[in-house]
C-alpha positions as CSV (number, residue, x, y, z in Angstrom):
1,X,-16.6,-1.4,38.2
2,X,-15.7,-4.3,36.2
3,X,-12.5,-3.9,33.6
4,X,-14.2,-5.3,31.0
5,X,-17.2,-2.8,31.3
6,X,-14.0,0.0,30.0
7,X,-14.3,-1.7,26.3
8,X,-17.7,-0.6,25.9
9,X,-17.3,2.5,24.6
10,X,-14.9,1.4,22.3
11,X,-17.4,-1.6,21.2
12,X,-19.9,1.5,20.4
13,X,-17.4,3.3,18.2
14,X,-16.3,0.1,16.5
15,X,-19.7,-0.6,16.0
16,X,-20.6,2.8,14.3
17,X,-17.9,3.9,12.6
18,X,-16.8,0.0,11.4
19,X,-19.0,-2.5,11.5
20,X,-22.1,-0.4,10.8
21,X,-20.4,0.7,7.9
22,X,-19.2,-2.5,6.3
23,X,-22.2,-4.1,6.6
24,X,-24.0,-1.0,4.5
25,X,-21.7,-1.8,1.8
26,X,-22.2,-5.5,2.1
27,X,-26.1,-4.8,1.9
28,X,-25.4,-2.5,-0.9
29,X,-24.1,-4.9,-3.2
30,X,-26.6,-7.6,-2.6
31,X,-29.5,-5.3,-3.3
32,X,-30.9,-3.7,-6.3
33,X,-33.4,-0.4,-7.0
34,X,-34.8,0.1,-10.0
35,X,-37.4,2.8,-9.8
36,X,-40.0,1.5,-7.1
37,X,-38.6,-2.1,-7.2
38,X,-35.8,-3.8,-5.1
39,X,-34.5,-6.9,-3.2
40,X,-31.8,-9.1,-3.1
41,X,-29.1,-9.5,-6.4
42,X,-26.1,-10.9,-7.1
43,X,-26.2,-9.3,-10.3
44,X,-23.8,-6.4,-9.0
45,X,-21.1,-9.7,-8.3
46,X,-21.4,-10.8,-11.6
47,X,-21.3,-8.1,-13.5
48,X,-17.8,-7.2,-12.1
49,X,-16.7,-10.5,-13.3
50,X,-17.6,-9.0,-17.3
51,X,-13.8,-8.9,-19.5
52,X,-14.1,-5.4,-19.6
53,X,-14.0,-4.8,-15.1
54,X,-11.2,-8.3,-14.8
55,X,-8.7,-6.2,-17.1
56,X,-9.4,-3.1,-14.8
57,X,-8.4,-4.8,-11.8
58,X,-5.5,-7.0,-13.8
59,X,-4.1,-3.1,-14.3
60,X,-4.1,-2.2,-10.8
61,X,-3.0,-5.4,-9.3
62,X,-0.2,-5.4,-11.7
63,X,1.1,-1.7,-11.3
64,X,0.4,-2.8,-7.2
65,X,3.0,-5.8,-7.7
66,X,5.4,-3.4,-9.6
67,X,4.8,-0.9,-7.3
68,X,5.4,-3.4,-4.1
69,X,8.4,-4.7,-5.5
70,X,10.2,-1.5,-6.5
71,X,9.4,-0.4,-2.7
72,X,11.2,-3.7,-1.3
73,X,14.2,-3.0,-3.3
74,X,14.4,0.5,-2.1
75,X,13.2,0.2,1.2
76,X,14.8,-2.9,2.4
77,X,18.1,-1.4,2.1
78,X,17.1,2.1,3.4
79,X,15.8,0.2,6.7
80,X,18.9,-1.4,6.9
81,X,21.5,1.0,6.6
82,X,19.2,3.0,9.4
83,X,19.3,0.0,11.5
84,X,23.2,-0.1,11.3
85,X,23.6,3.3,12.7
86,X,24.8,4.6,15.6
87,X,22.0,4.4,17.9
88,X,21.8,8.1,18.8
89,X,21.1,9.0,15.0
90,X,18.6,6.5,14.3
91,X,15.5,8.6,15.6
92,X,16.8,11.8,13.6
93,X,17.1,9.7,10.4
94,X,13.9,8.0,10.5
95,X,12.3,11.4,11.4
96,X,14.1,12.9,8.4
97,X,12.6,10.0,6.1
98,X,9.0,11.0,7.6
99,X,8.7,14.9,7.7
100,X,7.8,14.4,3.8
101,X,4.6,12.2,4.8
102,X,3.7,15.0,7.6
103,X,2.4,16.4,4.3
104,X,-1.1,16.0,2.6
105,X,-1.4,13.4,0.2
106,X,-2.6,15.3,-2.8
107,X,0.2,17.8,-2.1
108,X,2.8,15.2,-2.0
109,X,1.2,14.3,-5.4
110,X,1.0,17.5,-7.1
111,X,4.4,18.0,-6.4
112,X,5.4,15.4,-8.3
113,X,3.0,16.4,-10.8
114,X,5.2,19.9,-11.2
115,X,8.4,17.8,-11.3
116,X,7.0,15.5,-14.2
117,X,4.9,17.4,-16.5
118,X,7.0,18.4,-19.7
119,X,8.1,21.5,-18.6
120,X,8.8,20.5,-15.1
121,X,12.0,20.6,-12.8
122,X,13.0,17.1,-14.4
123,X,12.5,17.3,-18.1
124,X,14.6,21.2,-17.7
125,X,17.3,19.4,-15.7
126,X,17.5,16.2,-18.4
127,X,17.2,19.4,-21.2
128,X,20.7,21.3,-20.2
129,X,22.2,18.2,-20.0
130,X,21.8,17.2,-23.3
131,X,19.2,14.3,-23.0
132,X,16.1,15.7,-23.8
133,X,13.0,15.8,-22.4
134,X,11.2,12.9,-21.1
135,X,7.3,11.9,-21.6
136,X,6.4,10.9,-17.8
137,X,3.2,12.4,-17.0
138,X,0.2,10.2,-17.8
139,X,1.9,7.0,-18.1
140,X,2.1,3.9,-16.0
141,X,5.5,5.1,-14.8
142,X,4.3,8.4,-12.9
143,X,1.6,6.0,-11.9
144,X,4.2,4.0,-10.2
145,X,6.2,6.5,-9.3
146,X,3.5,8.5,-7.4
147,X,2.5,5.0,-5.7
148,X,6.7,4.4,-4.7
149,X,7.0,7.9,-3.2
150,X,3.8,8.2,-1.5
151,X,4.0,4.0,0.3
152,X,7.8,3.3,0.6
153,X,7.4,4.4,4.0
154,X,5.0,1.7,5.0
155,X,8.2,-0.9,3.5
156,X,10.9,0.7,5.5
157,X,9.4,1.2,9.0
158,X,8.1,-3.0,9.8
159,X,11.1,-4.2,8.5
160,X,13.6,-1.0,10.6
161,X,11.7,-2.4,13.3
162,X,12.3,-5.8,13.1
163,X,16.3,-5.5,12.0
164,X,16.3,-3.3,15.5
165,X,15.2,-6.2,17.1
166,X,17.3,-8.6,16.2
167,X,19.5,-10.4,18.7
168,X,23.0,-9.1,17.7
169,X,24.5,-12.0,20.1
170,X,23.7,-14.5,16.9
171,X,25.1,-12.1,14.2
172,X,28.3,-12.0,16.4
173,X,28.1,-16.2,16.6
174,X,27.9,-16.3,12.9
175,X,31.0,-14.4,12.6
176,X,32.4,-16.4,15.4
177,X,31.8,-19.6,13.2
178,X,33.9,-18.1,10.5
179,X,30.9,-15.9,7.8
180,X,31.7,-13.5,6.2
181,X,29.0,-10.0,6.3
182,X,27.4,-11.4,2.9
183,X,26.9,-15.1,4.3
184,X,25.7,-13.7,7.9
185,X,23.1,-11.4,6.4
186,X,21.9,-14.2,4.0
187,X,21.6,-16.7,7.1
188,X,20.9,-15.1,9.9
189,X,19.2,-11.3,9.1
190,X,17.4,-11.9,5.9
191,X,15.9,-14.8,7.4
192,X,15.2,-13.2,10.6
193,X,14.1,-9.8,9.1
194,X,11.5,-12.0,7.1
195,X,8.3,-10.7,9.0
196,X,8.9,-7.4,8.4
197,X,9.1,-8.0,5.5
198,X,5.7,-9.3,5.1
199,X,4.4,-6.7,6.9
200,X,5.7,-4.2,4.6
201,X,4.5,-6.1,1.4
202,X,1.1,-5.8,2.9
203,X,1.2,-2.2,4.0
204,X,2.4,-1.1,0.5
205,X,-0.3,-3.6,-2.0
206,X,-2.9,-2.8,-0.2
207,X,-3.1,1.1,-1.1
208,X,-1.7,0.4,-4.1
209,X,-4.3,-1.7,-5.8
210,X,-6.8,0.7,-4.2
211,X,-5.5,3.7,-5.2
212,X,-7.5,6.6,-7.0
213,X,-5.6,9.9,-6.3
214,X,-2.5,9.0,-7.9
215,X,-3.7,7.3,-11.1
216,X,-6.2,10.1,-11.5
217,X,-3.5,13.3,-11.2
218,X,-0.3,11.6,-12.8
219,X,-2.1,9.1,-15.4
220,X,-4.5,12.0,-16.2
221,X,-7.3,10.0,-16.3
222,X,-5.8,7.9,-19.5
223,X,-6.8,4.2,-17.9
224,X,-8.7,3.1,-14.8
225,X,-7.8,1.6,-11.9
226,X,-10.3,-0.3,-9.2
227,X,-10.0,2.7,-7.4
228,X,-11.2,5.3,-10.1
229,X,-14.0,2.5,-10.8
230,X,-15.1,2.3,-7.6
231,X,-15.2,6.1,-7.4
232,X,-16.7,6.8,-10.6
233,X,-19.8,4.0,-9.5
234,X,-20.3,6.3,-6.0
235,X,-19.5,10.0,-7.4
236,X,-20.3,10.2,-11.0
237,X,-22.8,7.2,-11.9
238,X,-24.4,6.9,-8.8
239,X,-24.5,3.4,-9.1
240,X,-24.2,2.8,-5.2
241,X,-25.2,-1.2,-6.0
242,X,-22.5,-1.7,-8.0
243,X,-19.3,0.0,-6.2
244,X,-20.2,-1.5,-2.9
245,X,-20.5,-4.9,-5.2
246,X,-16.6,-4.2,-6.2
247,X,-15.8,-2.4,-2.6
248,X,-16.5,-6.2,-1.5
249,X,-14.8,-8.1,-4.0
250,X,-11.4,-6.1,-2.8
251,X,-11.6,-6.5,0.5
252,X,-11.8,-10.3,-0.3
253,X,-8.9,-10.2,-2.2
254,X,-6.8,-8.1,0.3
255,X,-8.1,-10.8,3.0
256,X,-6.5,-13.5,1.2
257,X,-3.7,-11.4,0.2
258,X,-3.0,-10.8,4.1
259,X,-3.6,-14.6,4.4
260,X,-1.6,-16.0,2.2
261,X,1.5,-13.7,3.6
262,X,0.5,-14.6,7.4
263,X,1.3,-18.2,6.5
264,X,4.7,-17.2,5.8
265,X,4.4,-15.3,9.1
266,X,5.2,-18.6,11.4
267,X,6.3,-15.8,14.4
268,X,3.7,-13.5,14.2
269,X,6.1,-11.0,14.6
270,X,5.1,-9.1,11.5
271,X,1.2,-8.5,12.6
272,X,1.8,-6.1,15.2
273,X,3.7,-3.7,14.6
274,X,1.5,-0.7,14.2
């Protein structure tokens, strides 16, 4: 029996569970139904475009950014510090910094939701100290928060595992030469560290602009993201037409997303690490 003849199964369950699916949704949004009519639209495409659906996704793409960026300011460091430990406590620490997504999502959520909401852990902590309360819940910052918590992993595991990798043989030359830690890790690891990087900016915007669970519980439902749109057009409307039509329209934009941060890629080292 041939080797190749192995991948067939796995060509059936790509083909079911993948690509039969995608192209429903792609049929979906070129189509229309209106009572005992149908056929081909691009109505559903156009109508995204409409002022009112742009400054929907505007919103999440720029809590996404905010989101993204707050997690490479945390994250990078985090992975770094692991990365510099002594080699027998790197698996504990990285294990400690996962138990918490072992956890459902919506849990993870409404926990933060009991920490937030105005008589939560937080605002009774800020309270005996003398600063008051705090109005967090169903605002753009619990939005961002929720999104921080729930994808920092996904920033600090490409880039731990590209620091790990690094050749310490050209850190120790750089020192050799005469830098210093700050001008070593600006010339040699940053640079070096760079696909990781990538990786993890990918990893992190793309469930951010998607996201429905987390606007929904800690922004209460007070603005909409793509993700609440395209849930409401499946769950609530039933316009099926019309959230495929914008299902589409994101995966285009997270295609060129990832494109745009491949080109930066020039290794490839920051594509395979899942």
């Amino acid at each position: 029996m041939k080797r190749k003849n192995y991948a067939y199964p796995y060509l059936f369950w790509m083909t079911i569970f993948a690509v039969l699916p995608l192209f429903l949704v792609l049929l979906y949004s070129l189509t229309f139904k209106n009572g005992l009519n149908s056929g081909i639209t691009f109505s559903n495409f156009i109508r995204f475009f409409e002022p009112i659906y742009l400054e929907v996704l505007l919103r999440s793409i720029n809590l996404a950014l905010i989101s993204t960026i707050i997690c490479l300011l945390l994250g990078y460091p985090i992975a770094y510090i692991i990365s510099k430990a002594n080699i027998k406590h790197r698996n504990t620490l990285i294990l400690l910094f996962l138990i918490p997504m072992w956890m459902n999502f919506l849990l993870r959520t409404y926990a933060w939701m009991t920490l937030l909401e105005k008589n939560g852990i937080l605002n009774k902590f800020l309270t005996s100290i003398g600063l008051g309360p705090l109005n967090i819940m169903y605002t753009n910052s619990a939005v961002v928060l929720g999104m921080v918590y729930n994808f920092l992993p996904f920033m600090v595991l490409p880039i731990y595992t590209v620091l790990i990798k690094i050749d310490r043989s050209l850190i120790e030359a750089a020192n050799d030469l005469g830098a210093n830690k700050i001008i070593t890790f600006i010339k040699v690891t940053l640079p070096l560290s760079l696909p990781g990087v990538i990786s993890g900016i990918t990893m992190v915007f793309m469930p951010s602009v998607t996201t429905f669970a987390i606007s929904r519980l800690l922004g209460g439902g007070q603005f909409t993201l793509i993700g609440n749109l395209i849930e409401q057009q499946f769950i609530n409307v039933g316009d099926w037409n019309f959230g495929s039509a914008i299902s589409i329209v994101m995966m285009v934009i997270i295609l060129i997303s990832m494109g745009i941060m491949n080109r930066f890629d020039k290794d490839k080292e920051g594509v395979n690490l899942w």
